[in-house]
VOPAFI-184946 format. One record per residue: x, y, z of N, C-alpha, C in turn. Coordinates in steps of 0.02 Angstrom, whole numbers, plus 50000, padded with zeros to 5 digits. Layout:
% VOPAFI-184946
XYZXYZXYZ...
END
This chain:
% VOPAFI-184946
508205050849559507895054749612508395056749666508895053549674509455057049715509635051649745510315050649792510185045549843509765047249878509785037749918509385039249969509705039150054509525043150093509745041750161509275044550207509575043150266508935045450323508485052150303507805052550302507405058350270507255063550336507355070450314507475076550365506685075450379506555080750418505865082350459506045088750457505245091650432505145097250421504815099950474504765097850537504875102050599505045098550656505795098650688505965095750736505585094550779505445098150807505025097750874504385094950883504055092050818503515090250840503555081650802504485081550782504455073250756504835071450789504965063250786505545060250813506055062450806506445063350831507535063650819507485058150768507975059150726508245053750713508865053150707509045047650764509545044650767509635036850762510215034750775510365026250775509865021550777509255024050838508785021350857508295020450806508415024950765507935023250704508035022050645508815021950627509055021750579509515015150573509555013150625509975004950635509485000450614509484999250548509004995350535509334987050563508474983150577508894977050590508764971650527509114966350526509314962850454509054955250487508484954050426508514947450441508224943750405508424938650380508354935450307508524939150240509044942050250509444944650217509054951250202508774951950216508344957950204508324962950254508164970550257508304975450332507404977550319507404979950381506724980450399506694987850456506234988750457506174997050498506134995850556506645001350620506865001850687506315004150712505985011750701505705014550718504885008550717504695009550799504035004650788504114998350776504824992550778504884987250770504544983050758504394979450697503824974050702503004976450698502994983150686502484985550665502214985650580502504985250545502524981650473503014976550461502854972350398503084966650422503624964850348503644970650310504084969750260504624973550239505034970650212505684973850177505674984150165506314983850202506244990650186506694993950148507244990550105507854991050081507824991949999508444993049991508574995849943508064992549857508344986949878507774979549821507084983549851506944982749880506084983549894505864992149871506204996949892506335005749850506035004349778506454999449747506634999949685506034997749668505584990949700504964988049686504554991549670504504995349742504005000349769503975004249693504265009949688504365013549613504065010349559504285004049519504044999649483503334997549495503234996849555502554997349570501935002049563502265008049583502045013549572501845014849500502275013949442502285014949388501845010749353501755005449361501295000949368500565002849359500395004849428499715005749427499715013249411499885018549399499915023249368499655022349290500145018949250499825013549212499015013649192499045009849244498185006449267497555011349283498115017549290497435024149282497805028449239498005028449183497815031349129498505035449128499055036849185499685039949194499185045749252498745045549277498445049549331498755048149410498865052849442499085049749524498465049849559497815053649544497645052549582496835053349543496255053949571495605053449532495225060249562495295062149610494815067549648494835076049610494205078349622494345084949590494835089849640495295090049617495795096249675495805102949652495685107849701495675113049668496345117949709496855118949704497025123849742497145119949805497525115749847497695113349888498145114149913498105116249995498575118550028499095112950049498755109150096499265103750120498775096050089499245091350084499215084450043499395079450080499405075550100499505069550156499715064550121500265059950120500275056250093500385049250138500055044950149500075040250215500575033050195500955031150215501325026350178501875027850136502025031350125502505035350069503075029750039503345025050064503705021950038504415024350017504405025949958505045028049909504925035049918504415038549933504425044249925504125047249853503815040749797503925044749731503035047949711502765045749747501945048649731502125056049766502365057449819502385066449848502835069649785503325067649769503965068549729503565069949663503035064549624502695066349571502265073649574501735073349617501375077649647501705084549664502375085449687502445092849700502555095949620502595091449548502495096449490502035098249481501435094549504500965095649486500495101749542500755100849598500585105649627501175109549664501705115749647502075116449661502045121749742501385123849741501315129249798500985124949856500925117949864500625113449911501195112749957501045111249998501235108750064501265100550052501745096250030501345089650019501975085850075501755081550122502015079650174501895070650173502595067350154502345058650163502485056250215502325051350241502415049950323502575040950294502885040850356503275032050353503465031550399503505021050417504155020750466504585022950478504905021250416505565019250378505895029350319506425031050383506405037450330507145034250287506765034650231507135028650160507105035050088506615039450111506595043250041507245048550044507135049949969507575052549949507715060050001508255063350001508435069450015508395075349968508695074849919508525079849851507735080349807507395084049840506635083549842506245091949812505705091949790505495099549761505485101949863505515108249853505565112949925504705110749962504275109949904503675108849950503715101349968504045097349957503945090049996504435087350030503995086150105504275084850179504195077050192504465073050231504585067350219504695065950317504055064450342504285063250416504205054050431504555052950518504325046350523503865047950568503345041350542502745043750598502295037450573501835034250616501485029650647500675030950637500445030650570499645032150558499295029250614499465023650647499025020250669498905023450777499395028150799499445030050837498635033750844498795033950904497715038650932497935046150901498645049250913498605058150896499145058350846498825060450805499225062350752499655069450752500135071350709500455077150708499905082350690499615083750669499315089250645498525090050688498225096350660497815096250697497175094350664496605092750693496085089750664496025097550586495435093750551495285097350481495905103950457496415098550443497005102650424496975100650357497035094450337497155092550244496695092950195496965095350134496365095750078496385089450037496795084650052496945076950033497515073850072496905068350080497535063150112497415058150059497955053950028498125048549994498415043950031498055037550029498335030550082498365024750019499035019750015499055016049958499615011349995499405003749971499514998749980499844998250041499204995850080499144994850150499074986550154498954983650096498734975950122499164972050183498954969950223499544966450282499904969650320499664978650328499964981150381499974984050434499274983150424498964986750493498394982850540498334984850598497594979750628496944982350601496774989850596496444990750578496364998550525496124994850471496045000050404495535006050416495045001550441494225006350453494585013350512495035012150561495235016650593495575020950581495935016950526496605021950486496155030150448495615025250422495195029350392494865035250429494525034050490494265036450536494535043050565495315041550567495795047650573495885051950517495845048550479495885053750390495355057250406494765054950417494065059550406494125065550471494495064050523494595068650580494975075450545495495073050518496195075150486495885082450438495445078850379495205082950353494845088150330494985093950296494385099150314493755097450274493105100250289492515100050280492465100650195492475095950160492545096150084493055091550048493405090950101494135087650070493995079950045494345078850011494255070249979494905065850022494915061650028495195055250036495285049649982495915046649951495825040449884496365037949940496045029749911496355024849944496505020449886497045019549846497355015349808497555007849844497115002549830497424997049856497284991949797497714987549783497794979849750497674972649800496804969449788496704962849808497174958949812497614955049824497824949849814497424942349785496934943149791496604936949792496254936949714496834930549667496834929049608495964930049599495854930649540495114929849513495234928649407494784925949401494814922449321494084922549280493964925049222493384926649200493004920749154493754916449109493744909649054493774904749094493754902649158493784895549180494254892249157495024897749158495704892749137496054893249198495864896449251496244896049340495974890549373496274885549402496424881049443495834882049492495394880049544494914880249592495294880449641495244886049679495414881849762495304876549802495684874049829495584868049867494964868349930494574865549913494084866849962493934863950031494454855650028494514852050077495244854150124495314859950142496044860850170496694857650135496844856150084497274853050054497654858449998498274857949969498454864049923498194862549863498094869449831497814870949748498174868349699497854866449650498544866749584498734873449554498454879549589498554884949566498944890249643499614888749643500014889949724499754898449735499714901449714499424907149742498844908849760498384904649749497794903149791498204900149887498474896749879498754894949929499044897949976499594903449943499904908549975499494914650003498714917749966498384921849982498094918350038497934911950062497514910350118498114907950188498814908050159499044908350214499374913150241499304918150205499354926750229498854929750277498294926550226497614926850278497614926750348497984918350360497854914650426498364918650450499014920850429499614923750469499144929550501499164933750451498964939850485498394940350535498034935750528497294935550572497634930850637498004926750641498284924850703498864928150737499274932650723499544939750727499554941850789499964944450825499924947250891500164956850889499814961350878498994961350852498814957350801498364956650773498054953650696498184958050686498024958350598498384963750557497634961250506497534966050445497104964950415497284964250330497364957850304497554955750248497454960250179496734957650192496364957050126495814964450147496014969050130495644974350140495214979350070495494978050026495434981549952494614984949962494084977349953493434976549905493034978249978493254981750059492754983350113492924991150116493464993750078493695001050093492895004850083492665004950026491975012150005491615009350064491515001750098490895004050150491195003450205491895005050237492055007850296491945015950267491955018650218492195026250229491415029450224490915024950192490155026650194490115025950268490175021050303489875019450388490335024050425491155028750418491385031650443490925038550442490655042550365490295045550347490475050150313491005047850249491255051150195490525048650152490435055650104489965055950037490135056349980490045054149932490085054649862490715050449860490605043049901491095035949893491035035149827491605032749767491645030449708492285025949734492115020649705492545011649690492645012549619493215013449591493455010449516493765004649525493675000149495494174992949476494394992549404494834991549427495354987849387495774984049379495794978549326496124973149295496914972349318497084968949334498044969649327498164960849337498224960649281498394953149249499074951849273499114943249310499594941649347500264940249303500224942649251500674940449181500714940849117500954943049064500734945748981500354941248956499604937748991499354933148949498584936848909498694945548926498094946548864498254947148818497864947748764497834951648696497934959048705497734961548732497694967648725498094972348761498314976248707498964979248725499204980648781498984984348812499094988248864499124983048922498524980648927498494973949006499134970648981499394969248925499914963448912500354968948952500484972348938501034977848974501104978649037500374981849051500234979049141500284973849168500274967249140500334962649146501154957649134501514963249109502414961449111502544961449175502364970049173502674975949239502204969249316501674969949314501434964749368501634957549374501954956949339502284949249342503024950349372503284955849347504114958249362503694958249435503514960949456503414964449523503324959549585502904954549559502664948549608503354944449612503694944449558504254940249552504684943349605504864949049600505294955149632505064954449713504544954149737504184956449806503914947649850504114943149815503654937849838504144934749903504554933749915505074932749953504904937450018505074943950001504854950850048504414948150081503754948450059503094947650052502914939850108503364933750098503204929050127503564927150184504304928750197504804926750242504184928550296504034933450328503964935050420503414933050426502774931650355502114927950387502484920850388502574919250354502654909250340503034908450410503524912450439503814910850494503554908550544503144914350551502694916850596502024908950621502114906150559501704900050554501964894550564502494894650579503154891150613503454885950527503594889750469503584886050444504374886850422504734883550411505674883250397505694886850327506504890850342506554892650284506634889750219506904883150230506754877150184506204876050147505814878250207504994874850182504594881350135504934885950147504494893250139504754893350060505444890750056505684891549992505364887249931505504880649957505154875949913504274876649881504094880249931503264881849929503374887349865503744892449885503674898149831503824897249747504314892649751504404889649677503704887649635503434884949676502484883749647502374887749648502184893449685501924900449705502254905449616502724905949613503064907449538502814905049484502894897449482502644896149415501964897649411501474897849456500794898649445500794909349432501274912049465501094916849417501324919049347501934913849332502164915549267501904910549213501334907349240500834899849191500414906249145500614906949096500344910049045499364906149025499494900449036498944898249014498394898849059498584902049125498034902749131497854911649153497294911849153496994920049132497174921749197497324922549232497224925849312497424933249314496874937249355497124944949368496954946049426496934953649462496914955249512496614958849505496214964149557495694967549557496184975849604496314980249551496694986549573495954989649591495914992449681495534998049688495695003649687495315008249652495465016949683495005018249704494725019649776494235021449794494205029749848493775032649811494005040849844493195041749888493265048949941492425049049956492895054749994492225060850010492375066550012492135069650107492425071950141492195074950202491755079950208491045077950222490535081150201490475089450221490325095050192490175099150225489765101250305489985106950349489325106350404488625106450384488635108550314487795111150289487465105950271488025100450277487595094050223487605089450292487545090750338487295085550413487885085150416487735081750507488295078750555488555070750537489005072550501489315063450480489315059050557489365053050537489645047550558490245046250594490275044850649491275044650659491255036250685
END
């Protein structure tokens, strides 16, 4: 996809500069993390984590059939992409739509430079009260894997529905964290405050407590409340798909075994990222953070037992004026 280095803005004047101030990333636990908004997300923004991100991507792509996205699009002018990461969902998307306007927004400008002419790549702050654009400007906004980074999702949303014009859809791609098992071969959680024999039960509830004791809180576990914030916001024609993504090649069946490599590479790849700034945050040593994760590993690479995760795609559409005054 090209290198990567600081990503241009496709209109000065209404984005940040970028200079040093945003591009000096700072380093810590060996890992660099985004200037712009300091401490406003709480993970890896570097080169290892790019590469995740992608793999990730490919992943749950995967998991819907090689589709990016589920909504009927017809002819779409501008495309939103919230989170952008690597840059590679806008990057997929401008083949598919080459006369769009498709625009990803991030902390961290990490994406690539050598890009199709329709995709723009700004830094910018979803969670701010005014956004760049003006209200019912997009014919899709796409928001994906948000778990642990924001205070609040239902608001994130709230602005999408502002954002968009009268018809437009919204999909929100997010992955539960929180193991689940169908054969009764996963470990129980510990129910008396004490640790699991299954460590990623462990690690999902102390992400939990990080983020919920947080200065802001931040909101973890968001996946399985997205369709009824965007029903109570007052998007129509909400659809929830789930899907399977096995913590490791322990199905039979083809494909999950596959999804289930690629999702094992990935947790392996991201779990470090993923734990350094909450566990800290909980005052716990890097000693201690390390030794914990070694359990945290083997329980996702324990073949024997069934464990998966619950992938949402959940889309819902900005109602027409003819069809009533939504919800805000």
């Amino acid at each position: 996809m090209g290198a990567r280095r600081p990503a241009p803005h496709a209109d000065q004047c209404d984005t940040q500069s970028l200079t040093a101030s945003v591009t000096d990333y700072p380093v810590e636990n060996g890992r660099t993390y985004h200037r712009y908004h300091e401490g406003a997300y709480i993970y890896p923004n570097d080169e290892q984590e790019l590469e995740r991100l992608d793999m990730q991507h490919h992943m749950f792509k995967m998991t819907m059939d090689g589709k990016l996205f589920h909504v009927p699009l017809q002819d779409p002018k501008h495309i939103l992409d919230i989170g952008t990461g690597s840059g590679i969902w806008p990057i997929e998307m401008a083949a598919l739509f080459p006369n769009t306007e498709i625009i990803g927004t991030d902390l961290s400008p990490v994406q690539p430079t050598e890009v199709p002419p329709n995709v723009h790549f700004l830094i910018d702050d979803a969670t701010e009260e005014e956004w760049l654009w003006k209200k019912n400007y997009f014919d899709f906004i796409h928001i994906g894997h948000m778990t642990g980074a924001m205070p609040s999702f239902r608001r994130l949303l709230r602005q999408g529905f502002q954002h968009l014009k009268p018809g437009a859809y919204i999909e929100c791609h997010e992955l539960d964290p929180k193991p689940k098992c169908d054969d009764g071969t996963m470990p129980p959680e510990n129910q008396d405050g004490g640790y699991s024999a299954f460590a990623i039960h462990d690690w999902v509830d102390l992400n939990v407590r990080s983020s919920r004791d947080a200065d802001p809180p931040r909101q973890f576990r968001i996946a399985h409340r997205i369709a009824q914030w965007m029903r109570e916001i007052g998007f129509v024609d909400v659809e929830q798909r789930l899907s399977k993504i096995p913590t490791n090649p322990w199905p039979d069946d083809e494909k999950l075994k596959t999804i289930g490599t690629w999702s094992e590479h990935n947790w392996l790849d991201a779990l470090s990222g993923w734990s350094y700034k909450p566990f800290l945050a909980l005052g716990w040593s890097k000693p201690e953070i390390e030794v914990f994760l070694v359990d945290v590993r083997k329980s996702i690479q324990d073949r024997s037992v069934h464990a998966y995760m619950d992938f949402y795609v959940v889309t819902g559409r900005k109602p027409l004026p003819s069809e009533g005054k939504a919800a805000s």
